[in-house]
N, C-alpha and C positions, 0 to 999 in steps of 0.2 A: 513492364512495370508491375510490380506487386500488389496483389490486392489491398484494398483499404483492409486495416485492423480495428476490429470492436470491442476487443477487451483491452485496454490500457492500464496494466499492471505499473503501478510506483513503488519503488523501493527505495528504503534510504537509512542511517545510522539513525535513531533515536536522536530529535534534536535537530535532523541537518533541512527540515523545511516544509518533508515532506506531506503533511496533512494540510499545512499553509495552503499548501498549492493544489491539490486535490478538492480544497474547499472552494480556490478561487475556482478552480475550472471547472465545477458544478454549478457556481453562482452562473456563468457568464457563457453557459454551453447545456442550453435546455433537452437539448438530445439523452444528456449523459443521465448514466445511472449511475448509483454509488453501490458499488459489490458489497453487504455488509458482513462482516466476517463473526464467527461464533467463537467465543472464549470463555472459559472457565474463571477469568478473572472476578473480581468484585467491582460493583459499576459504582465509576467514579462518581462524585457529586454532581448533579445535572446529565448525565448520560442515560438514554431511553432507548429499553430491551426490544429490538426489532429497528430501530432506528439509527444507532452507536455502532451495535454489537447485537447481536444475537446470545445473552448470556447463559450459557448450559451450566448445571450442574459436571462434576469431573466425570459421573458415572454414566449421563445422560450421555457426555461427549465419545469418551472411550465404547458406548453401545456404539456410535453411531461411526467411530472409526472401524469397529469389527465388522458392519454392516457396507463398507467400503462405501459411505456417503459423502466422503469428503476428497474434495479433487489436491486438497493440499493442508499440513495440517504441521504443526510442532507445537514442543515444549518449550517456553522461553522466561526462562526468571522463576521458573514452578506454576506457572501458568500454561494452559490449551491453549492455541490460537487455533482456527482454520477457515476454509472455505465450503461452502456445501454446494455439491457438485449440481443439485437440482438448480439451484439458485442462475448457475451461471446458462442451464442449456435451456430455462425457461428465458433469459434475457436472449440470447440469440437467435431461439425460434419466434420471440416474438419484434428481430431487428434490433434491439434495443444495444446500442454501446455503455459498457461498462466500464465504471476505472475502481480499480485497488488499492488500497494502503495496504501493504502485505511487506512483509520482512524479506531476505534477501533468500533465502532457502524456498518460501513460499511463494514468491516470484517465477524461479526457474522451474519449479513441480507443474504451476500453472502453465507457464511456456509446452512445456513435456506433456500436462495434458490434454491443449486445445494449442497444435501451434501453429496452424493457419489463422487463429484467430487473434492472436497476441503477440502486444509490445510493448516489451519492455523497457522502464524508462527508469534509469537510477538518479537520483538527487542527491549528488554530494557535498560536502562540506568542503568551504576553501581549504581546510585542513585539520588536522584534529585537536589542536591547539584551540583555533576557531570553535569547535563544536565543544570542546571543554567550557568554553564560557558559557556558549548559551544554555547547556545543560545546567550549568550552574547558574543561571540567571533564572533558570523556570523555581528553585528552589521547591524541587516536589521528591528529592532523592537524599539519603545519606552521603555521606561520604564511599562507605562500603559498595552502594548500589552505582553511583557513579563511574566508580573503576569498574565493576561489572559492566556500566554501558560502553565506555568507551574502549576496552577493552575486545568486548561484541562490534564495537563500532570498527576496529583495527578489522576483522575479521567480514566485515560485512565489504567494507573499501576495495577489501585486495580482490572480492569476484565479482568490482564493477564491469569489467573488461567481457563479462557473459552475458552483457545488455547489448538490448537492441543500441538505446543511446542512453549519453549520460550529459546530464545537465549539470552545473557547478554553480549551488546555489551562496555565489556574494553578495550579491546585489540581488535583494529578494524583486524587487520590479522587471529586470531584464530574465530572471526565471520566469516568472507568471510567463511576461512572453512570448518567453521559448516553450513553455508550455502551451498556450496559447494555440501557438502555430503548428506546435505537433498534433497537436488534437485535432486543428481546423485541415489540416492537409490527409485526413483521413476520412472527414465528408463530416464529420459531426458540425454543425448550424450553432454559431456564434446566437447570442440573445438580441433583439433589436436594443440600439442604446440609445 
C-alpha cells in the first residue's frame, strides 16, 4: 500500500466548487493546514494578507521567482499566483498535512516537486454548460472575462485525467463526502461532532 499523502492539492475550473470544499474540509479536519498561496493580484473586499493570499507586489514576486523560492508559480488573467516552497517544507518537517487551492498547471509543478508527498484531486463541473451558470450567477465577471474563464475552464478539464482522482462536483453534499473520505483514508483526524 502507498504511503499516506500530506499535501492535498485541489484543482478545479473557476467556479466548479473548488474553495467550497477546501473550506469545508478545514472546517471539519483540525489536522489540516491551508497552503496560502502568494499573488500579485489586488485583495478583494474582506481578504487578509497572510491569511487569503500572501499579496506581493509584481516586483517583489518576480525577485522571488529569480531567487527560485517558489515550488510553483504562473500568470493567469495578468496576475502572479504561486506557492512558496519554504512554506510547504516547514509544514511537512513539522508533520503538518496541507491542502491547496492551486490551478491546474500549479497542481502538476507541485506533484513534480514533492511527489511522495502529493495528491492530487480535481473537482470538476458536471459540465461546462453547468459551470457557465454558476460563473454567471457569482456576477463578479464581464462578459469578456467570462469567456476568458470558461475557455481556461475548457483547457483546465481536458488534463483532469493527470490527477491522482477526480471528483464530479453535482451534488455539492455527496463532494464534501468524497472529499471527506479522501482526506480521512490518508490519517488526517476528522473534528469531534
Amino acid at each position: 500500500m502507498p504511503s499516506p499523502k500530506r499535501l492535498f492539492i485541489f484543482s478545479a475550473p473557476s467556479g466548479a466548487g473548488k474553495t467550497t470544499i477546501t473550506q469545508h474540509l478545514l472546517k471539519h479536519f483540525p489536522d489540516l493546514c491551508f497552503s496560502i498561496s502568494a499573488t500579485t493580484r489586488q485583495r478583494r473586499p474582506g481578504e487578509v494578507d497572510g491569511k487569503d493570499y500572501h499579496f506581493l507586489s509584481r516586483e517583489d514576486f518576480e525577485q522571488r521567482i529569480a531567487a527560485n523560492e517558489l515550488a510553483e508559480y504562473e500568470e493567469i488573467f495578468g496576475n502572479l499566483y504561486g506557492t512558496l516552497t519554504t512554506e510547504i517544507q516547514c509544514a511537512l518537517d513539522e508533520g503538518k498535512f496541507l491542502v491547496f487551492d492551486v490551478d491546474v498547471k500549479g497542481a502538476l509543478a507541485l506533484k513534480n516537486a514533492f511527489p511522495d508527498d502529493s495528491l492530487l484531486i480535481f473537482i470538476a463541473p458536471p459540465s461546462i454548460e453547468k459551470l457557465r451558470e454558476r460563473l454567471s450567477a457569482r456576477n463578479t465577471e464581464s462578459e469578456d472575462q467570462l469567456q476568458l474563464r470558461l475557455a481556461r475552464a475548457e483547457m483546465e478539464m481536458s488534463r483532469q485525467n493527470e490527477f491522482d482522482i477526480v471528483v464530479i462536483n453535482d451534488h455539492l453534499e455527496t463532494s464534501l463526502g468524497e472529499a471527506e473520505n479522501i482526506i480521512a483514508s490518508h490519517g488526517a483526524g476528522r473534528a469531534e461532532a
